[in-house]
C-alpha positions in Angstrom: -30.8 5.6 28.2 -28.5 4.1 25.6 -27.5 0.8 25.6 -24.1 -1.6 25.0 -25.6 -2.0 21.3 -27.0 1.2 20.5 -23.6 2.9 21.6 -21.6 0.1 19.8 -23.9 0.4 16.5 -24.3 3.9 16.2 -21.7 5.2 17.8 -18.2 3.5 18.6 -17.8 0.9 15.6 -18.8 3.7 13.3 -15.9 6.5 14.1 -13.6 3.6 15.1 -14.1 2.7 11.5 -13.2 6.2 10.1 -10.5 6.9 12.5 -8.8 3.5 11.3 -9.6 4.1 7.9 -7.4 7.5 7.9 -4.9 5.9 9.7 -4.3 3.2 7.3 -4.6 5.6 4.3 -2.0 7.6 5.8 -0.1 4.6 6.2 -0.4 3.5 2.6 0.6 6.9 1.1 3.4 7.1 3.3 4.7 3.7 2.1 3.7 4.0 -1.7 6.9 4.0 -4.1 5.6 6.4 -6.2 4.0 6.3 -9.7 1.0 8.4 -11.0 -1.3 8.8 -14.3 1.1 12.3 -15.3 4.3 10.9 -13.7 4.4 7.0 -14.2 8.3 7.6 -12.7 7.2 9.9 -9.4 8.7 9.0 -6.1 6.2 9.0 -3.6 2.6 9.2 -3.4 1.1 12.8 -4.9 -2.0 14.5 -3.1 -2.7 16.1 -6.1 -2.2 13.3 -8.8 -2.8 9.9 -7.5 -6.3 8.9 -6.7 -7.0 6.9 -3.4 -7.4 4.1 -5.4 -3.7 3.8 -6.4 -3.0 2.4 -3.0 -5.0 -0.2 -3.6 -3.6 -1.2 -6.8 -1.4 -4.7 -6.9 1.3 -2.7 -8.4 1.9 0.5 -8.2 1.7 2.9 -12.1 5.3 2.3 -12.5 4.9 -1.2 -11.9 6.6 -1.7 -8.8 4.8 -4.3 -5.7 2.8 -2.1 -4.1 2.0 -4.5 -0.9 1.8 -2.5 2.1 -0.5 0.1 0.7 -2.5 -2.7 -1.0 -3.3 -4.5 2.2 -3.9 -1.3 4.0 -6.3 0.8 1.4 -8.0 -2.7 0.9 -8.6 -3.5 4.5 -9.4 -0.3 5.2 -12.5 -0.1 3.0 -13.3 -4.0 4.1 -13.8 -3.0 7.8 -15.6 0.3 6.5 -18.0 -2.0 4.2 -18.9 -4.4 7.1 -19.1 -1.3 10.5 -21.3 0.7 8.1 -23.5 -2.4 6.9 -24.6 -2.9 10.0 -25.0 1.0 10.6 -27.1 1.8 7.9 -29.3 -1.1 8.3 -30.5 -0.5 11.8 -29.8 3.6 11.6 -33.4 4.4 10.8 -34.4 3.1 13.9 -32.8 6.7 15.6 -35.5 9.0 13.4 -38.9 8.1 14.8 -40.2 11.5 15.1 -43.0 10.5 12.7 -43.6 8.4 9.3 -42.2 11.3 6.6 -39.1 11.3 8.7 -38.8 7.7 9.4 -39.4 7.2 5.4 -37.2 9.7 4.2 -34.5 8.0 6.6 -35.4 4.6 5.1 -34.1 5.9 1.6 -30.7 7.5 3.2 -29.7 4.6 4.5 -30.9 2.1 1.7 -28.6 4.0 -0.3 -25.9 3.9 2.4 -26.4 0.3 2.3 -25.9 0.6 -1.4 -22.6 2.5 -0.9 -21.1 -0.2 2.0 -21.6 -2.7 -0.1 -19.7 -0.3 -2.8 -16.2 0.0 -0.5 -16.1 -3.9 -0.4 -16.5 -3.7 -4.5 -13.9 -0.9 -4.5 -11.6 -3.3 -2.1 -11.8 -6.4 -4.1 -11.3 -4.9 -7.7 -8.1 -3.2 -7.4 -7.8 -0.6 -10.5 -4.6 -2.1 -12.6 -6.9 -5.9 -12.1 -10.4 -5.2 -12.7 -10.3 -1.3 -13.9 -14.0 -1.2 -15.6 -15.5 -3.1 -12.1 -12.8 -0.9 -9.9 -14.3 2.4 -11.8 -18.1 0.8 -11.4 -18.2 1.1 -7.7 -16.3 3.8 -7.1 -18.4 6.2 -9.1 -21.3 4.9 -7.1 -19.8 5.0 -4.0 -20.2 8.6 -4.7 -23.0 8.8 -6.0 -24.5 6.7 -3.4 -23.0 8.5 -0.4 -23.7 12.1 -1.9 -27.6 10.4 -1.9 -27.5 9.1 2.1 -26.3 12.7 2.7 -29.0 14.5 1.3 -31.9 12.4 2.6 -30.9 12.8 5.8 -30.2 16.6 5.3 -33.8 17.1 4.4 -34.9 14.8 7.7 -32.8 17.2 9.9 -34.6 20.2 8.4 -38.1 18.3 9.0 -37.3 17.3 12.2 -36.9 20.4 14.5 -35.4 24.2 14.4 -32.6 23.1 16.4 -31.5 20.4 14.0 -31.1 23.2 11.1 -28.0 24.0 11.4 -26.8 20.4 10.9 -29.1 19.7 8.0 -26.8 23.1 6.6 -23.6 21.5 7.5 -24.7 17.9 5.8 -26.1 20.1 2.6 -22.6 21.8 2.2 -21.1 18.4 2.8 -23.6 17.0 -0.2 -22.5 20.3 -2.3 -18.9 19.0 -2.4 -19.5 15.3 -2.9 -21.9 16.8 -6.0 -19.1 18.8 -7.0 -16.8 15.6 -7.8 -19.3 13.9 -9.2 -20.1 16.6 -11.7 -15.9 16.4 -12.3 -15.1 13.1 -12.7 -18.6 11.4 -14.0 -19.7 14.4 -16.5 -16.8 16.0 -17.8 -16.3 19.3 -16.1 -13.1 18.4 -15.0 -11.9 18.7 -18.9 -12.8 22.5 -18.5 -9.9 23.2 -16.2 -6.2 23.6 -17.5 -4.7 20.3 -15.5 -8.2 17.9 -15.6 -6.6 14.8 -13.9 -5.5 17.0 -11.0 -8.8 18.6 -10.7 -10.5 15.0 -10.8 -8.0 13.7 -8.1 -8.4 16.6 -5.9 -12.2 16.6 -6.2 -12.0 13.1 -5.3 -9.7 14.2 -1.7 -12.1 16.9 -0.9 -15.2 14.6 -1.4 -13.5 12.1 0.6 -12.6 14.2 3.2 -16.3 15.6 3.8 -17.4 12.2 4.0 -15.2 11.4 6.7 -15.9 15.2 8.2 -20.2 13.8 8.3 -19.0 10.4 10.3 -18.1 12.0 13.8 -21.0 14.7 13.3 -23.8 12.2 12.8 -22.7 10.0 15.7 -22.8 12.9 18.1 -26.1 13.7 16.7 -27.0 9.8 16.9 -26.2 9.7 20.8 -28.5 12.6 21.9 -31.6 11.1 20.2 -30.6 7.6 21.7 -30.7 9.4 24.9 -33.4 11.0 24.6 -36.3 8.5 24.3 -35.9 4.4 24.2 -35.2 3.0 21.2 -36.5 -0.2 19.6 -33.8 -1.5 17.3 -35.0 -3.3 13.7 -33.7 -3.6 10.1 -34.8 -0.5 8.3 -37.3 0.5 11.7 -39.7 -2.1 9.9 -41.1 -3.8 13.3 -43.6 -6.7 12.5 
């Protein structure tokens, strides 16, 4: 039987989160003047050649007040850094099927503690302020994220037959996220013809998975609430 706070925690204030994230990103873009790394003199914002982090920038590439995007990116990832705080901390709590899972849970969500904390460093370091800082916890956002992903891959696939098929999904999801890590950290973006595009839309289609894994592992979290009482703690570490 799930309760006020489990379905809060692990359900609601999570895919709230990501459902008002996407809406304020679309309401950024929409209301960006323009101005991108190739075209400092674009009108509008590009999919393919601004990054997501050029609507949270003070001023826009071609140096124009970039305030309603700025507030709305910056937000965005505020609320996302304080819903999926809280989330991560207590989340191990759901995978009690034994210690290897619980443990291997531990580490997916100490790194998706790593990575909220990373969207409020993303937030507060806009990119034409603070770039080396802005650059710092974006790539580890990533990295961090792509991490959560695959621990928990490997507890669905410990767990039981029937999870398989999500552990595949999460694995595919973690194949992509690797994917723009491998562009934009190591250089493999330089092999294509047009590299910046291929880093920015690397960057869309990691982004875009990561937001695809929200609604999938709250589903997923309100079945196992339901399915045996749960005993709520900080990383399932009950004195």
């Amino acid at each position: 039987m799930q309760t006020k706070e489990e379905r809060l925690l692990f359900f609601i204030l999570p895919s709230s989160a990501v459902v008002l994230f996407v809406f304020l990103v679309f309401v950024g873009a929409f209301s960006y003047e323009g101005g991108n790394r190739i075209d400092p003199y674009s009108d509008g914002y590009s999919f393919s050649n601004n990054y997501l982090s050029d609507l949270g920038r003070l001023k826009t590439v071609a140096g124009v007040k970039n305030t309603i995007p700025f507030y709305c990116f910056n937000s965005a990832l505020i609320i996302l850094s304080a819903v999926f705080s809280f989330y991560f901390l207590y989340l191990p709590s759901l995978y009690d099927d034994d210690d290897k899972v619980q443990n291997i849970s531990r580490l997916g969500s100490l790194c998706g503690l790593l990575a909220s904390f990373c969207f409020s460093g993303v937030a507060f370091t806009p990119a034409d302020l603070f770039f080396n800082a802005h650059a710092f916890f974006a790539d580890w956002l990533y990295r961090l994220m792509n991490l959560t992903i695959f621990f928990y891959a490997i507890s669905f696939i410990i767990m039981s037959k029937k999870d398989f098929a999500l552990s595949i999904v999460f694995g595919f999801i973690g194949v992509i996220v690797s994917s723009h890590i491998l562009l934009s950290d190591f250089g493999l973006a330089d092999l294509f013809h047009e590299p910046h595009t291929a880093r920015v839309l690397s960057q869309k289609a990691a982004t875009i998975a990561l937001v695809f894994s929200v609604p999938l592992m709250t589903i997923h979290n309100r079945k196992r609430i339901d399915s045996h009482p749960i005993k709520l703690s900080p990383f399932a570490i009950n004195g």
